[in-house]
C-alpha positions in Angstrom: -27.0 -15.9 -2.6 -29.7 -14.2 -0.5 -27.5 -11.3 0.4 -27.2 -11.2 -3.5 -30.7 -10.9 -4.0 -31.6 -9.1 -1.7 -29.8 -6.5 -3.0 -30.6 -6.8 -6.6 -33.9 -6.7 -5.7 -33.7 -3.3 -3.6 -31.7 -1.7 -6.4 -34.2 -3.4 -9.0 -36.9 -1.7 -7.3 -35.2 2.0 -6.5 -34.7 1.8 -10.8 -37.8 1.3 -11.4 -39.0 4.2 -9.3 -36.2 6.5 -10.6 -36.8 5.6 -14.2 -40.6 5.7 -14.3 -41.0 9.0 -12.7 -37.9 10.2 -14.6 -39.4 9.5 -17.6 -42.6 10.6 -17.0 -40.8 14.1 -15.8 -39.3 13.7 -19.3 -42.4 13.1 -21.0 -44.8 15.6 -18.8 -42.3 18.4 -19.8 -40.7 17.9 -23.2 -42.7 15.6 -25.2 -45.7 15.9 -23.9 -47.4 14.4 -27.3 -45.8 11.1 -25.9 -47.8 10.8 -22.9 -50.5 8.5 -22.8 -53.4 7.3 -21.0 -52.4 4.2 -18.8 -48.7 5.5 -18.6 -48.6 3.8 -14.9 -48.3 0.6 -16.3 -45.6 0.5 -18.0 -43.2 0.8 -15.5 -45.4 -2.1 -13.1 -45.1 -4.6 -16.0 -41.4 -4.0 -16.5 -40.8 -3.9 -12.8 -43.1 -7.3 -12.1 -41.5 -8.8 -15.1 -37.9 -8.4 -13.2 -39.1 -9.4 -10.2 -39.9 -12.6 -11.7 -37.0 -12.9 -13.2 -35.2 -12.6 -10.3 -37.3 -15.1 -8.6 -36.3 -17.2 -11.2 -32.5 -17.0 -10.9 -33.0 -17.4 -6.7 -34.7 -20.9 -7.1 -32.6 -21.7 -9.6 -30.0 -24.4 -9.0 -26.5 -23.4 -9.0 -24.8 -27.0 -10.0 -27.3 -26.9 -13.6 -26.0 -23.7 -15.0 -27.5 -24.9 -18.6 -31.0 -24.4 -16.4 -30.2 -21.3 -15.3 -30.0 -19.8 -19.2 -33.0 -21.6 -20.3 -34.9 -20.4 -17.5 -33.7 -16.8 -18.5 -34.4 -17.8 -22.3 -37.9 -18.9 -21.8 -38.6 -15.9 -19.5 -37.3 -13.6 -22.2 -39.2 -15.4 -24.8 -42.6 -15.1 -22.1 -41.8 -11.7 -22.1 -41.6 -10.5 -25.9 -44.9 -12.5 -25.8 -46.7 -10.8 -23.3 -45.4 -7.1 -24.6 -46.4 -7.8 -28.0 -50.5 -8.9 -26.3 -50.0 -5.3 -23.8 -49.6 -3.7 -27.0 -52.3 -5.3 -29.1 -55.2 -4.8 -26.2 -54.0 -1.3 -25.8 -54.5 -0.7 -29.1 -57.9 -1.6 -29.3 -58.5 0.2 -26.4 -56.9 3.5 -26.9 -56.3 3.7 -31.0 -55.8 7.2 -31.1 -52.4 7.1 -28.8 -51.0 3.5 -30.0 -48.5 5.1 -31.7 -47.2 7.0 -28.1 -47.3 4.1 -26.1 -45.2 2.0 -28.4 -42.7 4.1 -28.4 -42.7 4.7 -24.4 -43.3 0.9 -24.1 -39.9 -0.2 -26.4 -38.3 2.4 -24.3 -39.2 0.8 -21.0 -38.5 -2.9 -22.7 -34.4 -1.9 -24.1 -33.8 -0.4 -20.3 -35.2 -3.5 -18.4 -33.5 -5.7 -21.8 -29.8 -4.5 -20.6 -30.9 -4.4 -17.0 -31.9 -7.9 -17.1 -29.0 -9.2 -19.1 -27.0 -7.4 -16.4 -28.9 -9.5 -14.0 -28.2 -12.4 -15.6 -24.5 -12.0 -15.9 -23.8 -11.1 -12.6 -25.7 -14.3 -11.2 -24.1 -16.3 -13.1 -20.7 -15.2 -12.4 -21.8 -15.2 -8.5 -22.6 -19.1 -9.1 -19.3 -19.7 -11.2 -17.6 -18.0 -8.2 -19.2 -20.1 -5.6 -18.7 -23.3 -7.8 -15.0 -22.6 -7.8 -14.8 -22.1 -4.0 -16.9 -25.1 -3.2 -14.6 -27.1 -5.7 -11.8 -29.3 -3.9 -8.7 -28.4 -4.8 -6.9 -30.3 -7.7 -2.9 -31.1 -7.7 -1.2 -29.8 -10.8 1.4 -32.4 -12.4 4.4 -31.1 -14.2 5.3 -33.6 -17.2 8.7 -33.3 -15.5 7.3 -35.1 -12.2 6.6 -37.9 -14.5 8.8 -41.2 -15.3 8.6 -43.1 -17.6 9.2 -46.9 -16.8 9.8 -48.9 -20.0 
């Protein structure tokens, strides 16, 4: 499982580099009505959102799988929380470009919604995995094998 972290967390990391400079290219060059004051941090809160997330799933236990999704459920749930407040005290902050960083922000929050789900899925089916391999091995009976004493 730390191997599997490990590299999640390296390629979580390198994505969030890629993406928020690519976007900012994006947005520097072709839309530049869309970029806003503060842009900086909305890559750092998507990025320190997965790396919580991540956290999560290491300390998780691997025999309580029905842990595992409502640690992922609450986190999700923290997180739509926490974007909703970003975007209420940037708008009081900076009225005239709420409108730009929404749209940058839900942007950010669909690409980190299927990265984490990703996550997710492929930590699970690592502990499925592991749970088979650490299960002893069961003896199959053919109904055939079987007689019947009246």
């Amino acid at each position: 499982m730390k191997n599997l972290i490990r590299n999640i967390i390296i390629f979580h990391t390198v994505l969030f580099i890629v993406m928020g400079l690519g976007v900012w290219f994006i947005l520097k060059h072709f839309f530049p009505e869309l970029l806003v004051y503060g842009y900086s941090i909305v890559p750092v809160f998507f990025y320190v959102f997965g790396l919580i997330l991540i956290f999560c799933f290491r300390k998780a236990s691997p025999s309580k799988e029905q842990k595992l999704v409502n640690v992922y459920m609450i986190l999700r749930i923290i997180k739509i929380f926490t974007t909703f407040a970003m975007l209420v005290i940037y708008s009081l902050f900076y009225k005239p470009n709420v409108r730009s960083f929404a749209i940058v922000f839900l942007v950010f929050y669909l690409i980190s919604l299927v990265w984490e789900t990703y996550l997710f899925a492929k930590v699970e089916n690592y502990i499925k995995l592991n749970m088979a391999q650490n299960k002893p091995p069961t003896e199959q009976v053919d109904s055939d094998d079987l007689e019947l004493n009246d």
